[in-house]
Structure formats: C-alpha cells, structure tokens
N, C-alpha and C positions, 0 to 999 in steps of 0.2 A: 323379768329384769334382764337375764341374760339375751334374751333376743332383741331387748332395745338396747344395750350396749353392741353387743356385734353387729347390729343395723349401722349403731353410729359412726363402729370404726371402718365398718364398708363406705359409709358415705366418706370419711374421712380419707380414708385410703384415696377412694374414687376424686375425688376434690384434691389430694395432692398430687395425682396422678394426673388429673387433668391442669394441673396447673403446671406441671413439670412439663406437661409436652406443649403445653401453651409457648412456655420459657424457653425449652428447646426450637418450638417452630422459630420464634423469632429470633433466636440467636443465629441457627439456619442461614432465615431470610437476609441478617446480617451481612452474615458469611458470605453469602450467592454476593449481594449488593456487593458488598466488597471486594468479593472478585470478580465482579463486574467490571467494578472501577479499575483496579489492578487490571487486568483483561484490555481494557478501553485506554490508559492509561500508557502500558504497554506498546497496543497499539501507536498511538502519538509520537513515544520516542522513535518507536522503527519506522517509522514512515519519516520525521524528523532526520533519524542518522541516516536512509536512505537517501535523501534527497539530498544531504551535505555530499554524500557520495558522490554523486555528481561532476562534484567539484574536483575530484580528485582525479575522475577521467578528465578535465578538462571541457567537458562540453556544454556547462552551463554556463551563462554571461551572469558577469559582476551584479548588474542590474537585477536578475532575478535572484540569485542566491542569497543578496542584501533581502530581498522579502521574502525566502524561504527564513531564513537565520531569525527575524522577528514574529512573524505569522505562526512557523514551529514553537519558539517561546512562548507567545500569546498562547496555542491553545494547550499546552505541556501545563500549564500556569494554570489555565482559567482567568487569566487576567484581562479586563479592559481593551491594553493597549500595549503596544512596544515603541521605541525606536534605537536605532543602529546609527550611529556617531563613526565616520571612516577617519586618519587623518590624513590632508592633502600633501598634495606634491612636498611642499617645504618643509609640514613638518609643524607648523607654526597654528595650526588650528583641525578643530574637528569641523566636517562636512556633514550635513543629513542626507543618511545613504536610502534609508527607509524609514517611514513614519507608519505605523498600521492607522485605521480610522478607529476611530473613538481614541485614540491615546490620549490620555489629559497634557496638558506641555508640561514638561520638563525643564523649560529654559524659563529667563526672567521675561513678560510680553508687555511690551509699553500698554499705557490704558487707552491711546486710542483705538491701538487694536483690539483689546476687548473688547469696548466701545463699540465697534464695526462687529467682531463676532456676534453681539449679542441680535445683530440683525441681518447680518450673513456668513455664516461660517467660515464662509471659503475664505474669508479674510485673517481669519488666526492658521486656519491651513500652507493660503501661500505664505503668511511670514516665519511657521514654522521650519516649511520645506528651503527656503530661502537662509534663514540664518545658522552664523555660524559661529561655532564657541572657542574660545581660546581660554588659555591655561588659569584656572582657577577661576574660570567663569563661572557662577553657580554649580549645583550641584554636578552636572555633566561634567563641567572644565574643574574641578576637585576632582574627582575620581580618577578623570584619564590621569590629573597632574601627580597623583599619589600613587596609582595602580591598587587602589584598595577597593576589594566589592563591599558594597553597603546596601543595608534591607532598615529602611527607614518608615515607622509608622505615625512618628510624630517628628513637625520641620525645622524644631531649633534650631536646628544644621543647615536648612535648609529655606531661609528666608523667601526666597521668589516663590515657592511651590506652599507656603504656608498661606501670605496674601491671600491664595487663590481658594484655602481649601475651605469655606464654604460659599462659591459659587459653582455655578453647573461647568465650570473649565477644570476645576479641584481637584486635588487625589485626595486620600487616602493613606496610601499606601505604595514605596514605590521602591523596586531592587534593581540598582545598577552596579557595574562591572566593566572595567578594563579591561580591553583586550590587547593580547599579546601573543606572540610565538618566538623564542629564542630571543635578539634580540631585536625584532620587528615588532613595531608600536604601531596596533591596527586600529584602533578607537574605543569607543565606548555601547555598550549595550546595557540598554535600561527596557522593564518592564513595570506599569504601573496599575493601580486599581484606581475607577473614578467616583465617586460621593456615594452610589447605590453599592460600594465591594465594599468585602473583606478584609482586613488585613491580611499580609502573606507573614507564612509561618515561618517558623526555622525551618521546617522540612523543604520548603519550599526554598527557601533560600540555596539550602543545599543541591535540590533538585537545577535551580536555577543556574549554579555558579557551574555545576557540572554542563549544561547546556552550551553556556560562555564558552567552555575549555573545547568542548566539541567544534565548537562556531570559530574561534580565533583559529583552529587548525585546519578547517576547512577556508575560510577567508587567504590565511596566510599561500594556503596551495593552492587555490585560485589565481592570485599575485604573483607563483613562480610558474605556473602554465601560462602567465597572459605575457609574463616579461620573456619564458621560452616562445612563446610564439611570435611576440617582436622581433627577435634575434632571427628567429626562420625567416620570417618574409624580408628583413633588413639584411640578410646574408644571400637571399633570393634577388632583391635587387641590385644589390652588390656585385653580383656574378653576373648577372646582364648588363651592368655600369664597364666590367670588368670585359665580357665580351664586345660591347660598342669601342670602347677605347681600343682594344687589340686591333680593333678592324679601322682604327684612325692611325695605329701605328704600322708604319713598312713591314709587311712579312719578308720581302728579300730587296737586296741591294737593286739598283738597274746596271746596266751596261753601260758602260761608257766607254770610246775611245781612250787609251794613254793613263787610265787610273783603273786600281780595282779599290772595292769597296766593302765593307762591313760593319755591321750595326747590329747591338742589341741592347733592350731594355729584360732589367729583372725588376718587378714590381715589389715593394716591400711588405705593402697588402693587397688588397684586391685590387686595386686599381691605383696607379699611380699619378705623382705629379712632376714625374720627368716628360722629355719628350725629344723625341729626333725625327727627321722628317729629310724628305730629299722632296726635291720641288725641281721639275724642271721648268726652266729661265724665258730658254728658245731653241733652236734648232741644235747654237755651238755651245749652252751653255748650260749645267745643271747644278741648281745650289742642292748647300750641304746645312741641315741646322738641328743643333741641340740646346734644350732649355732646359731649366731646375726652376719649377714654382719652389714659393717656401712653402713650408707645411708639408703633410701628407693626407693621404686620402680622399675623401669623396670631395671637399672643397678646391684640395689642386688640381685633381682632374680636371673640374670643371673650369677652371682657370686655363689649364694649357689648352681644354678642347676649344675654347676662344682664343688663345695665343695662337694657334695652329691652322684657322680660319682665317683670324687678319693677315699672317706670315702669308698664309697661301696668296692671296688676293695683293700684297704688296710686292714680291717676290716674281710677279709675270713680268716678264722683259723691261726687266729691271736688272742690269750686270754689277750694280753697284750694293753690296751686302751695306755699309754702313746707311747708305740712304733708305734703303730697305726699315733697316734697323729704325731709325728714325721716325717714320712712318708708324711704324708698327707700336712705339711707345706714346706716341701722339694719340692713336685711335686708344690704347688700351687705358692710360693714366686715368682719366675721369672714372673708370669701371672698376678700378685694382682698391678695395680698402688700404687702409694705410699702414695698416701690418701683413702685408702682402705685399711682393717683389716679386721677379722674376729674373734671374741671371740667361744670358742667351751667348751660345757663337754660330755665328751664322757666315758662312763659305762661298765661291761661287768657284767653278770647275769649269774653265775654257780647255776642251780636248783638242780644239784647232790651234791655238797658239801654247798650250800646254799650261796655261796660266792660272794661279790659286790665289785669290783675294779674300782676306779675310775681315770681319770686324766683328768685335767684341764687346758685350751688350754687360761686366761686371761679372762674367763668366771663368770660372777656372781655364788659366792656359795651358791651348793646348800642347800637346809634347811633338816637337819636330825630331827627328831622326835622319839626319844626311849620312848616305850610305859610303861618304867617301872618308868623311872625319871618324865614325863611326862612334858618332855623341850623338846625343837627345838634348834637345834646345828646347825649356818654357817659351810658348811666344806670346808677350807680353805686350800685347798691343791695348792702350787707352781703352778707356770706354767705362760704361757706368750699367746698374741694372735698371731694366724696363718697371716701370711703375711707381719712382718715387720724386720725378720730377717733369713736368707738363712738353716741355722743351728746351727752355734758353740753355741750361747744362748739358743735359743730354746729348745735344746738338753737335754741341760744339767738341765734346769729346770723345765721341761714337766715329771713328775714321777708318777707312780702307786701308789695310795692310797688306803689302804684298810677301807672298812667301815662295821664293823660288824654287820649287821641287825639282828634284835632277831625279835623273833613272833610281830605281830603287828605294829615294827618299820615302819617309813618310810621315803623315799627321794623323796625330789621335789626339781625339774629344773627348773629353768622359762629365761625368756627374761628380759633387764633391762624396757620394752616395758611395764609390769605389774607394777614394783616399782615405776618406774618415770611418770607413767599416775599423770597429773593436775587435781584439782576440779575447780569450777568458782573462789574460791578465791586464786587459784594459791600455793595450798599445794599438793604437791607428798603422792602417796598412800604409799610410804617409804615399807622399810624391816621389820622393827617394827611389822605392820599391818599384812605383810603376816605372819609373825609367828605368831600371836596371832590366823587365821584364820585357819593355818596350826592344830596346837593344840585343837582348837575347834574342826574340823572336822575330824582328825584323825578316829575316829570311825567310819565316813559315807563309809571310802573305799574308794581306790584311786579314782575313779570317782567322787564321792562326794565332797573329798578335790578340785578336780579341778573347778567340777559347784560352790562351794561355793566361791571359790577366786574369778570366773568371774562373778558371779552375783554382788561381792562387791564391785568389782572395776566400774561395770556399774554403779552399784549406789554411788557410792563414784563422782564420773565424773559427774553426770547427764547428761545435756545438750553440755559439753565440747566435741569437734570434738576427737575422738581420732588422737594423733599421731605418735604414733610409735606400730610398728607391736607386738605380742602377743601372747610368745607360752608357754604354761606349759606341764608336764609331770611330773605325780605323781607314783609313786612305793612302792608298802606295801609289806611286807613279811608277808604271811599268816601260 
C-alpha cells in the first residue's frame, strides 16, 4: 500500500509540476509578446516624435509633416486610417491637409458620390481631398467648433458616419481632436477604424490625445519657421527694392554756375515714397524736383520709380516747370488708384540769367530766405496734387512762379515727413521751427542748412520711431 500511495503522490507532484511550468512557460511567452509589443510600440512613438522633430529644425515642408502627423497616428493606433483637418487663411473653415488610404470618410458624402465610389474609388477620394468643413459641420466641424477630443464607437452623435456604417465606406470606430497651441487654432485630427476593426479603447484614446498634443506643437512651429522664413526673404527683397531706389536717387548735388545745392532723403523704412531728383534741362538750365507719394513703403516706391521716369522724359528742354508738371499728371492720372496722390515742387535753375521758376503740384511751400530782409517767406504758389484729376483743373492751376533770388538768398524744399515728425509728448516739429532754423543757418550754405534741420529734427524726436519718409533740398544763390 505504501508504495502505491508514494507512487501516486510522485505522479502527482510530477503533474503539478508539470503543470506549473506549463503555466509558467506561457505566462513567459506572454511576457516576451508583451514586450514585444511594448518594444515595437516604443519604437512608433520615437520614430513618430523624431520626425515631428523635424519640424522644429524647420526643414521639413508643411506638405510632408501633414502625412507624417497622420501616417505616425495610423500606425501608433493600428488603425485603418487617419486625416488632418488644417484651418485656412480666414479662419472660417477646416482644409484637408492629409487623408491616409483606407480612411473611411469622416465627413457627410452625397450618394452620388458613393454611387460613383462603389465603381471607382478615386471618386470618394477626390471629393474627400477636395472638401471642406466649416463650423459644426458634422462630426470634424463639432470638434474643431468645441475643442473637445471625442473616441466615438457608436454614431448617435454622429449622424453622417452612422448612415455609412454598414457599408464597405463605414467605421466602426473613430477618435478625433482639435488642435491647438496657445492661442493658435490649427484644425482637426481624426483617426478611424473601418467595418473589419476594433473598437479603440480608452488606452488608446489616451495614447491618441497625447499624439494630438505632440502634433499641434509640431504644426504650430512649423507655421512660426514658415512665417520667419517669409519675413527673411521679404526683408531680402526689401533691401534690394531699397538698394535699386538709392541708386534712382542723387548720391550728390551737381555743379552749377550761380547756386549751390543740397539734398537728402531719410527713408522711414526700407525704401521710400519721397523723392527728389535734379534733371538737367539743357546746356543753361537744370531743374530741381521733390515729390511725397501718399502712403509708405513698397507700393510708394513703386509709385515715384514711375513719377521719376515720366518727370525725366517730360523735364528735357522743357524751361517751363508748370508745363512740365502738366504733363506729368496727364501720363500718370489713368495709372494713380484713387487713394493715391502725389504732392510735387518742381524748379527750373537758369545760371546764365540767374533765374528760378517754380510750380507747385499741391506740394508743401517751399521756404525762401532773402538774405537782405533777413525773413523766410512760404512760397505759396497755386497748384494742385498729381493724380486726382485727368486735366481740366490741374491745368489751369499748376502755373510758373517766379522767385527772384538775390546773392545769398535761399530755397528749401522739404517733405511734409520733416514738419509733422512727433516728439514723446506728441508735438509736431511744425513750420514755425523749420523757419526759425532755416534763418539761423542761412550762412552755413546749403549743406549746412540741410545737416542743421536733420540733426534737429533727430533731436527734437529723440527716442520716437520715425514715421514718415524725409527729403530736403536746400538751394543758395551764391
């Protein structure tokens, strides 16, 4: 008896023992699987955050990081399909940035278009790559509209995507999420399962919404390297806009008999919409002329670099500045939009008879300085600005003024850009001022007069940005 008893407890032993390591192997092989998946899993995210990386050097294009951000989701997930919802320019709707293939649609599809899919696919393709959602448009235009992520496995909520789900377009199962960064509103990312998946889990959810958070911050700095690299190349052509114009404006005065002369422009930005210019006439005569487009920047530039082309071409052995002027508003009127002007004085210099004609296109007057009164006279001669009427006005009030300069006298030009400069307590350097500096410096020589008005004006301003552009032109009869 005792040896069929200890027999049985040997087999017994032996049988639990072998069942124990049965249960152990395959809790084991669990284990391994497990971390397998862990392992494999692993892998996905960092290969996933690696490539958002990317984004953060700035060297990956919009275009591709949109199908990294979905394709990384897709396979983190195991899901079906993704797609990536941007919103455009306005504001006013989501765009499809990226669709993965196989995604079941996510949006509402007319039935002709099924219709068509069920015999060519590429037809539910282009209309999904093509449309676009606005605010509380099914389930996409909910989400972005609310900012709220949702892991949906049944579609009460979600009416278009219920229709569908039992045919071969259907999900399942499908988690979307709005994107955001601070307060930048970047779109929508959805992942979905189609008739043959799973539902997604809370884990997954979790996993998901972390994905998102990754994604809108890589998105977001993708949009601040694309808008810095705008500004480079737009500050790049800027400073070549800015170099063309220097070289359309006088670097120095010329010589003339019986006057000296001085001019300068200060740009408010890269390039400006003032302008001055000396044109010689003919042999005895050489004009003087300064302009003010309205506006600033790249559009009055381009304004004066054609005022400054007609002026030329009207301006050859022509002694007459108002008829000049004329001219000049004739060609340019059809070309000027109608919130665009241009104020002009335009000069003519005879060093053989000593003689200064002026006319005046609606242009700030200029300041005379007779050196015997030892006043500074506005000369307020008629006239209107270039670009708000065709001719019969302009015409008739755009006239030659004569101004007699005697030794010493002098004329200066400026821009309204010099009077209306601000100090911090918001007082304009006014007219007043320029003549009081005009009169002081009279003596120093047209050069003089001009350094002396621009150093006062800097100092008058201090710390204030300038803002508007800044050109003088001083003329002494010697």
């Amino acid at each position: 008896m005792w040896p069929t008893l200890l027999l049985g407890l040997l087999v017994a032993s032996l049988a639990g023992w072998g069942i124990t390591s049965y249960l152990q192997t395959r809790r084991i092989r669990r284990l391994e699987r497990s971390h397998e998946e862990i392992q494999v899993e692993e892998t996905l995210v960092f290969d996933f955050l690696h490539g958002l990386g990317e984004a953060f050097r700035g060297t990956i294009r919009p275009q591709e990081l949109h199908r990294l951000v979905v394709e990384g989701a897709v396979r983190i997930l195991d899901a079906h399909g993704g797609a990536l919802y941007v919103t455009d320019r306005t504001g006013g709707k989501l765009m499809p940035a990226f669709i993965s293939k196989g995604c079941p649609p996510l949006v509402d599809v007319p039935g002709n278009i099924l219709q068509q899919a069920a015999a060519n696919p590429i037809a539910l393709e282009t209309f999904l790559r093509l449309h676009t959602v606005g605010a509380n448009e099914g389930l996409i235009g909910r989400v972005w509209q609310t900012g709220q992520a949702v892991c949906l496995n049944e579609f009460s909520e979600a009416p278009e995507l219920a229709k569908l789900r039992g045919s071969a377009f259907g999900s399942v199962s499908v988690m979307a999420t709005a994107l955001g960064y601070g307060d930048q509103d970047l779109g929508v990312l959805a992942v979905a399962n189609g008739p043959m998946g799973a539902p997604f889990s809370q884990a997954d959810f979790v996993v998901f919404k972390s994905i998102a958070e990754q994604s809108a911050f890589a998105l977001y700095n993708a949009i601040i390297y694309s808008m810095a690299n705008e500004k480079k190349r737009l500050d790049h052509d800027l400073e070549i806009a800015r170099d063309i114009q220097r070289i359309l404006l006088p670097s120095e005065a010329p010589a003339i008999n019986g006057f000296q002369i001085s001019g300068i422009n200060v740009p408010a930005r890269q390039v400006s919409g003032d302008y001055f210019d000396y044109i010689p006439v003919d042999q005895e005569r050489l004009g003087v002329a300064i302009a003010d487009v309205s506006g600033k920047g790249v559009p009055a530039s381009l304004i004066m670099a054609i005022c400054r082309s007609v002026l030329r071409a009207e301006a050859a052995r022509n002694p007459s500045p108002a008829d000049v002027l004329r001219k000049v508003n004739r060609q340019l009127y059809p070309d000027i939009k109608e919130d665009m002007f241009i104020s002009m004085a335009y000069l003519v210099l005879n060093h053989q008879h000593d003689g200064v004609t002026l006319a005046r296109a609606g242009h700030d007057a200029p300041l005379w300085y007779q050196r015997q009164s030892q006043t500074v006279t506005p000369v307020k001669s008629p006239g209107m600005v270039v670009g708000i009427d065709s001719g019969s006005v302009f015409d008739r009030l755009t006239v030659d003024f004569a101004v007699p300069l005697e030794r010493n006298d002098c004329l200066v030009l400026y821009t309204d850009g010099v009077t209306e400069t601000l100090n911090s307590d918001g007082d304009e350097f006014g007219v007043d001022r320029m003549m009081q500096l005009v009169r002081a410096s009279a003596n120093d020589g047209a050069q003089g007069i001009v350094k002396r008005i621009i150093e006062d004006v800097r100092e008058f301003t201090g710390s204030v940005p300038q803002n508007d552009d800044m050109t003088l032109i001083a003329i002494r009869k010697t």
